[in-house]
C-alpha positions as CSV (number, residue, x, y, z in Angstrom):
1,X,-101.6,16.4,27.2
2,X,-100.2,12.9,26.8
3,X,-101.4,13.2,22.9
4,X,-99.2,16.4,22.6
5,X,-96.3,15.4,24.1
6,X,-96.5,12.3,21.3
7,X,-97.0,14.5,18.7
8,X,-93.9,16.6,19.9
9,X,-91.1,13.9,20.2
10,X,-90.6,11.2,17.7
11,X,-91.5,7.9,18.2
12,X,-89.2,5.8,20.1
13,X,-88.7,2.0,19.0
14,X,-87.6,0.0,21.9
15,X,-84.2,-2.1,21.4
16,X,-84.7,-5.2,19.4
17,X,-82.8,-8.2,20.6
18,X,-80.2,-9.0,18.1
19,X,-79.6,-12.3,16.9
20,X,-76.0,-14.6,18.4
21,X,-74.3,-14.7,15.1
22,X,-74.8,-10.7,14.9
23,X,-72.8,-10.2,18.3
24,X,-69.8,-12.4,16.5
25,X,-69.6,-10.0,13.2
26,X,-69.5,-7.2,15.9
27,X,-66.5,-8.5,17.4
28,X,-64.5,-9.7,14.6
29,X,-65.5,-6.0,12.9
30,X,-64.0,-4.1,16.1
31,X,-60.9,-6.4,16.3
32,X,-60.1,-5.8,12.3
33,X,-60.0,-2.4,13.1
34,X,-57.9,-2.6,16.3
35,X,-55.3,-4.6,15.2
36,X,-53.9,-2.3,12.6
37,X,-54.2,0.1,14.7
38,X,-51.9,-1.1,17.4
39,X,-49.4,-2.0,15.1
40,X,-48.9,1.0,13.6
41,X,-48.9,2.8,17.0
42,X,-46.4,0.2,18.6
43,X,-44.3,0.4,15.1
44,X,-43.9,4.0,15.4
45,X,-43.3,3.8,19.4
46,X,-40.1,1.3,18.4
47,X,-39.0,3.4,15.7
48,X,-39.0,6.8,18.0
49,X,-37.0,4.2,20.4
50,X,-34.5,3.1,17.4
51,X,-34.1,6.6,16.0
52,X,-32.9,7.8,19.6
53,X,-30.8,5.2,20.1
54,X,-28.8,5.1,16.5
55,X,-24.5,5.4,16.8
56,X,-23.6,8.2,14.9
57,X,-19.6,8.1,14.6
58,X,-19.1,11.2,13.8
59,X,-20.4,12.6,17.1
60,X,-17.0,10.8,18.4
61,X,-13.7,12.8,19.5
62,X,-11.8,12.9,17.3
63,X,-9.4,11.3,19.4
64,X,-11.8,7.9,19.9
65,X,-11.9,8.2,15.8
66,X,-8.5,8.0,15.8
67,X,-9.0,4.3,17.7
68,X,-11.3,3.0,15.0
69,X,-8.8,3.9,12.2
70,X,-5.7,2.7,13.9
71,X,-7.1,-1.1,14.0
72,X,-8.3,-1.1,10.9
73,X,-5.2,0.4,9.1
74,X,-2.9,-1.8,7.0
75,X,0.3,-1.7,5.1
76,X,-1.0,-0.8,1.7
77,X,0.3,-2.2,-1.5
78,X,0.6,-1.3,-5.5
79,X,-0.1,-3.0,-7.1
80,X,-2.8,-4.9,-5.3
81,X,-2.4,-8.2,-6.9
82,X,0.8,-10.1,-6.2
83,X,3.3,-10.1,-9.4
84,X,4.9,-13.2,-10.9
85,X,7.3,-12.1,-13.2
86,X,8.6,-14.6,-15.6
87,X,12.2,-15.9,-15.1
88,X,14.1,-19.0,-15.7
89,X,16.5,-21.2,-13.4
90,X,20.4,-21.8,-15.1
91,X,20.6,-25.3,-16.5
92,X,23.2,-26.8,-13.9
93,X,21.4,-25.1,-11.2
94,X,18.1,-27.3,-12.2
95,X,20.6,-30.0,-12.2
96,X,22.1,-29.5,-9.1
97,X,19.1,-29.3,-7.1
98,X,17.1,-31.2,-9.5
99,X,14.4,-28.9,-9.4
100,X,11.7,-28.3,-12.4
101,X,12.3,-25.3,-14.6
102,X,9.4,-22.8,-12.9
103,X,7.8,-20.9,-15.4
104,X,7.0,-18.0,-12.9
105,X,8.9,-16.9,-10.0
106,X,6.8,-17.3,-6.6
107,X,6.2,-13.7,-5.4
108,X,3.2,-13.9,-3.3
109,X,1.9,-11.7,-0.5
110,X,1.9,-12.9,2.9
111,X,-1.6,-14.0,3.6
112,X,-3.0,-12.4,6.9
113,X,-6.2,-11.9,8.3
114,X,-7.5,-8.0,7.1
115,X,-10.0,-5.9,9.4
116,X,-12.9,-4.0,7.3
117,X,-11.7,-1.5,6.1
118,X,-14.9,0.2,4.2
119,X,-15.5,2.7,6.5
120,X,-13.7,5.2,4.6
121,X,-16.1,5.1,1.5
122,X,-18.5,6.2,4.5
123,X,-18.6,9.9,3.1
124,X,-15.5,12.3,2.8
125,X,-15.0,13.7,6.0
126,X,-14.0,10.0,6.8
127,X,-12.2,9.0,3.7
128,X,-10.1,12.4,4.1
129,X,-9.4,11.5,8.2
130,X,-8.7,7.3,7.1
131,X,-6.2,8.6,4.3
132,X,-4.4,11.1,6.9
133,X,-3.9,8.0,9.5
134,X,-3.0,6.0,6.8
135,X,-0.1,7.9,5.2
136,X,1.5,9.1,8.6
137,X,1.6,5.5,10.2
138,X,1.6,3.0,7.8
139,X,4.4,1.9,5.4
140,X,3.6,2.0,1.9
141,X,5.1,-1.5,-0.1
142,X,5.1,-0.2,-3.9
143,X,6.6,-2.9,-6.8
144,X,8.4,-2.8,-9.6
145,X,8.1,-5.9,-12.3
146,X,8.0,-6.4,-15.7
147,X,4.4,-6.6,-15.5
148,X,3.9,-2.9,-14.3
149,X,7.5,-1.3,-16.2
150,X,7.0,1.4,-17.8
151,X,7.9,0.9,-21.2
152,X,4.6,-0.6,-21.1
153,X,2.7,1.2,-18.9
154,X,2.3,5.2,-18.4
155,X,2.6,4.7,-14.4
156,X,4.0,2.8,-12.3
157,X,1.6,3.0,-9.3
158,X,-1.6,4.3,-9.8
159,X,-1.5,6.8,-6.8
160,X,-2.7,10.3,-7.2
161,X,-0.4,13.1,-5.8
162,X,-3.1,14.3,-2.8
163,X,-1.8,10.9,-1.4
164,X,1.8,10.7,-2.5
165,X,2.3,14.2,-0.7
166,X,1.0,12.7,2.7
167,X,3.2,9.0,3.1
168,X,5.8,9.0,5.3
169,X,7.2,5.9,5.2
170,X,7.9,3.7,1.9
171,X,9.8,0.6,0.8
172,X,9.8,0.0,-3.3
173,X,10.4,-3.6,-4.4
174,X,12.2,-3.5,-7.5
175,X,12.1,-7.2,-9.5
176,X,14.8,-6.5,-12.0
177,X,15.2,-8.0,-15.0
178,X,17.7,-7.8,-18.4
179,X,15.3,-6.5,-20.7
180,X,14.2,-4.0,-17.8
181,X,17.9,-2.5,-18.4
182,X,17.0,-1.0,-22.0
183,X,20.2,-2.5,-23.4
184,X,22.1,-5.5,-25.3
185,X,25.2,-5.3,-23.4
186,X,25.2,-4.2,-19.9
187,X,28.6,-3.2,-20.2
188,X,27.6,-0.3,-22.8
189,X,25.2,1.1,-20.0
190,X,26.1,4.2,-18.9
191,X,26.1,4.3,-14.9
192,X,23.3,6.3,-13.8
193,X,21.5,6.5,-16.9
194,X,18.5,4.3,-16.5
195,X,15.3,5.5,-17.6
196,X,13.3,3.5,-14.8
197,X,15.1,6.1,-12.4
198,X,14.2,9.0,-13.5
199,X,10.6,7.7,-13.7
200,X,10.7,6.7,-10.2
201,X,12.2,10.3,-9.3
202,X,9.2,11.7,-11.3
203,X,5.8,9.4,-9.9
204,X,7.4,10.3,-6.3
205,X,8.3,14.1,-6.9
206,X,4.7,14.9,-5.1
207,X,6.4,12.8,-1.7
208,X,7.6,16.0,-0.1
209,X,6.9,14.4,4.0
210,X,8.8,11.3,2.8
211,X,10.9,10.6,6.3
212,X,12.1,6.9,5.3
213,X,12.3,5.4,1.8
214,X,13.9,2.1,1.1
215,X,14.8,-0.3,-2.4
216,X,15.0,-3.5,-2.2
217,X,16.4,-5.0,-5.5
218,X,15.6,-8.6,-6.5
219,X,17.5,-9.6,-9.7
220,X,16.3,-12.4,-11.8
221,X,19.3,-13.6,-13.7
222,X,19.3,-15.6,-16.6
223,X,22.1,-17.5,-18.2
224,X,23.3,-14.5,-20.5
225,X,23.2,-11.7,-17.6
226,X,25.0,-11.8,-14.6
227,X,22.6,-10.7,-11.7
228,X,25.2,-8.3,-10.3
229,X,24.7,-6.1,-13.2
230,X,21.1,-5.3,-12.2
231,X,22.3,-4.7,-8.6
232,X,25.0,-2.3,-9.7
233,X,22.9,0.0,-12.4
234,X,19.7,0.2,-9.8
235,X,22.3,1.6,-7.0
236,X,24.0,3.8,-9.4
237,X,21.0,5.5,-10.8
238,X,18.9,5.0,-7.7
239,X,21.0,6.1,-4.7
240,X,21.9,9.9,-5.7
241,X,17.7,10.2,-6.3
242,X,16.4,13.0,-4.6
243,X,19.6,14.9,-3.9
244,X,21.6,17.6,-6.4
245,X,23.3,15.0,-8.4
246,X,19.7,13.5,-9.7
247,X,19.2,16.8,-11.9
248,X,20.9,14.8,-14.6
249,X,18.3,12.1,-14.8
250,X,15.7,15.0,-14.8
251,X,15.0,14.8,-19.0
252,X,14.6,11.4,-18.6
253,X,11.3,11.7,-17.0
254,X,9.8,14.0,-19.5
255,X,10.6,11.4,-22.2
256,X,8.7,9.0,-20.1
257,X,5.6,10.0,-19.5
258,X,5.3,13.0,-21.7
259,X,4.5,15.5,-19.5
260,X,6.2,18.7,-19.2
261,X,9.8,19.6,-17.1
262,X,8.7,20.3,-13.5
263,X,10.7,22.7,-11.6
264,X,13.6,21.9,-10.2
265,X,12.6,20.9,-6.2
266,X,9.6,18.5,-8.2
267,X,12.5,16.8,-10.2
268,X,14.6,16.3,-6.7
269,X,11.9,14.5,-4.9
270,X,12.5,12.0,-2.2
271,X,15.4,10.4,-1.4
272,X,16.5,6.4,-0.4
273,X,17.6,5.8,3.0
274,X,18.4,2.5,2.5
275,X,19.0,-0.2,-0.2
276,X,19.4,-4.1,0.1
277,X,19.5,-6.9,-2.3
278,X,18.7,-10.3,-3.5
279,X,18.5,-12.7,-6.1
280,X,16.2,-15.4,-7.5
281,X,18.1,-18.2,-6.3
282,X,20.0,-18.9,-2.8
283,X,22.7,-16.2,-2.1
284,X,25.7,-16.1,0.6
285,X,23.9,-12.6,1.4
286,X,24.8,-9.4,0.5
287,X,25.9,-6.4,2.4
288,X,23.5,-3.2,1.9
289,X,23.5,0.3,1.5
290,X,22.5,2.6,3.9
291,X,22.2,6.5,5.3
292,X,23.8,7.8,8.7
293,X,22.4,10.5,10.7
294,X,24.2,13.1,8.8
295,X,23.0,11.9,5.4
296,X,26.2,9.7,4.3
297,X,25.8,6.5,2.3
298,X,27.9,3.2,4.1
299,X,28.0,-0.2,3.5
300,X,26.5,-2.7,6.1
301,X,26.8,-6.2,7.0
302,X,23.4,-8.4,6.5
303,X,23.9,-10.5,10.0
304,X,24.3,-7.7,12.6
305,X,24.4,-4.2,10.4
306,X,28.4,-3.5,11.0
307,X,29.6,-0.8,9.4
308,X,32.5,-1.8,6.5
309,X,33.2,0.9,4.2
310,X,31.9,4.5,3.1
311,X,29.3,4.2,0.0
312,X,27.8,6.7,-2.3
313,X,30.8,7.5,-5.1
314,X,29.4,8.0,-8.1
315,X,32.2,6.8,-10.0
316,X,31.8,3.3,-8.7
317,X,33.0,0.4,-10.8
318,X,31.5,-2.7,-11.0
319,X,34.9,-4.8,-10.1
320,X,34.3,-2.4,-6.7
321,X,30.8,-2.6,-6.6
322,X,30.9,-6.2,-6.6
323,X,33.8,-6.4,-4.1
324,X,32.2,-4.0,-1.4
325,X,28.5,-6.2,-1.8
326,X,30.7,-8.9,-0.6
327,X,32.9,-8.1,1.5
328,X,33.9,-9.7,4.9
329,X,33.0,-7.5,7.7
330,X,36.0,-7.9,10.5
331,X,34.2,-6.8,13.4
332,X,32.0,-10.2,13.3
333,X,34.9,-11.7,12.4
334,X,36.4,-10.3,15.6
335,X,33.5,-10.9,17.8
336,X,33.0,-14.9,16.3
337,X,37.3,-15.1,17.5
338,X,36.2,-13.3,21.1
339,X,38.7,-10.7,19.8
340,X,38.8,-7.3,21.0
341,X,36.6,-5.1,18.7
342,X,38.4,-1.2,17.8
343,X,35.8,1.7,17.4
């Protein structure tokens, strides 16, 4: 029976003992195939952790968006770049002051610290929500030099209408110059027939939420031109701009850009609420031009913003022009004496 049960079951070799180095390739085999192991299973544990714990910032309120965007908004500018426009200082000014002759005038942006503001190349949803905040609480600073006039360019701004039709709030810094006029003699200048205007008019026609809009007119005089003539023709074709009167400028701005005649409310546009000036050089200060609450242009005084006189005739001389820009207001005058002041 024992012979069977041998012939029935194979032979059974009993365990050999395995040599010391044997037991050491054994181990380092196991642990070369463990390691990988555990690092891919403890990678994909801290990725499931990662994934679950990722911002997404859309998921906010719109109201904790709203946050984010205001800290990071900023008063945008166009151009981007600051502009030196060429100019030149009058002889006996250099003389008096004994100053170099400059061969650029220093029109430089002030330098602040900007927050990122790349979120809103994020995708469009964002871009769309950033441009919204942007145009109803921000001011828009938009220049005009020789640099970007144009006679030599086809825009002004580079600014497409989906923007212009959302900004509120805008102040255009004009940097006048002779040659911007058009003309040899400013005195054969028609009043209100600049060119520049009507282009102005036209690159803004799209601004139909426009609540304030502002000039600011810096002429750079030379020793040919006086600098009030730049003052006078900017006010004269500038301040009737988005009201009735600014249909005559209308052709204007199809000569300018070649584009066809909008309709009439396109050619009216926006309007100037208020217009200041400056020169190149030192200045007693100027009064300004400015809108009431029923639409009416007035002059201004620069210290304390007085009213002086009513504003806005269109058949404006220069002699008057030049005598309202300067002229005394009474009630500081009365307030410096500790005079009684009449209302």
């Amino acid at each position: 029976m024992y012979h069977a049960m041998d012939a029935a079951w194979p032979c059974i070799t009993p365990p050999v003992n395995l040599p010391q180095e044997w037991h050491h390739t054994l181990f380092l085999t196991l642990l070369a195939v463990t390691l990988p192991l555990l690092f891919i299973i403890l990678k994909g544990i801290k990725t499931k952790q990662t994934k679950t714990r990722r911002f997404q910032f859309l998921d906010l309120p719109p109201e904790l968006r709203g946050m984010v965007y205001d800290f990071l908004l900023e008063d945008p500018r166009y151009p981007s770049k600051p502009i030196l426009p060429k100019m030149t200082l009058p002889s006996v000014w250099r003389m008096l002051t004994r100053r170099p002759n400059p061969s650029s005038s220093t029109i430089v942006f002030p330098k602040e610290k900007k927050p990122s503001n790349w979120i809103f190349a994020t995708n469009r949803q964002i871009h769309a929500e950033y441009m919204d905040y942007l145009c109803k609480r921000r001011k828009f600073q938009l220049t005009i030099a020789p640099e970007n006039y144009p006679q030599y360019r086809k825009e002004i701004w580079a600014i497409g209408s989906s923007t212009l039709q959302h900004i509120r709030k805008c102040d255009i810094n004009l940097i006048a110059t002779s040659t911007m006029l058009g003309v040899k003699d400013p005195r054969d200048m028609v009043p209100g027939s600049w060119p520049l205007a009507a282009q102005i008019q036209n690159e803004l026609s799209a601004a139909k939420e426009m609540t304030e809009l502002s000039l600011h007119v810096r002429a750079i005089g030379n020793v040919f031109w006086n600098p009030l003539w730049l003052w006078y023709h900017a006010t004269m074709a500038l301040w009737g701009m988005g009201t009735a009167q600014s249909n005559a400028q209308a052709p204007h701005a199809e000569s300018c850009n070649g584009d066809d005649a909008a309709d009439e409310d396109q050619r009216i546009g926006s309007k100037f609420n208020k217009i200041t000036f400056s020169l190149d050089t030192w200045s007693p200060g100027e009064n300004f031009l400015q809108r009431d609450d029923q639409g009416r242009w007035g002059w201004y005084c620069p210290d304390k913003s007085h009213w002086i006189s009513a504003g806005g005739d269109e058949n404006l001389t220069i002699r008057e022009f030049c005598a309202k820009i300067y002229y005394e207001c009474m009630t500081c005058i009365r307030e410096d004496n500790g005079l009684p002041i009449f209302v």
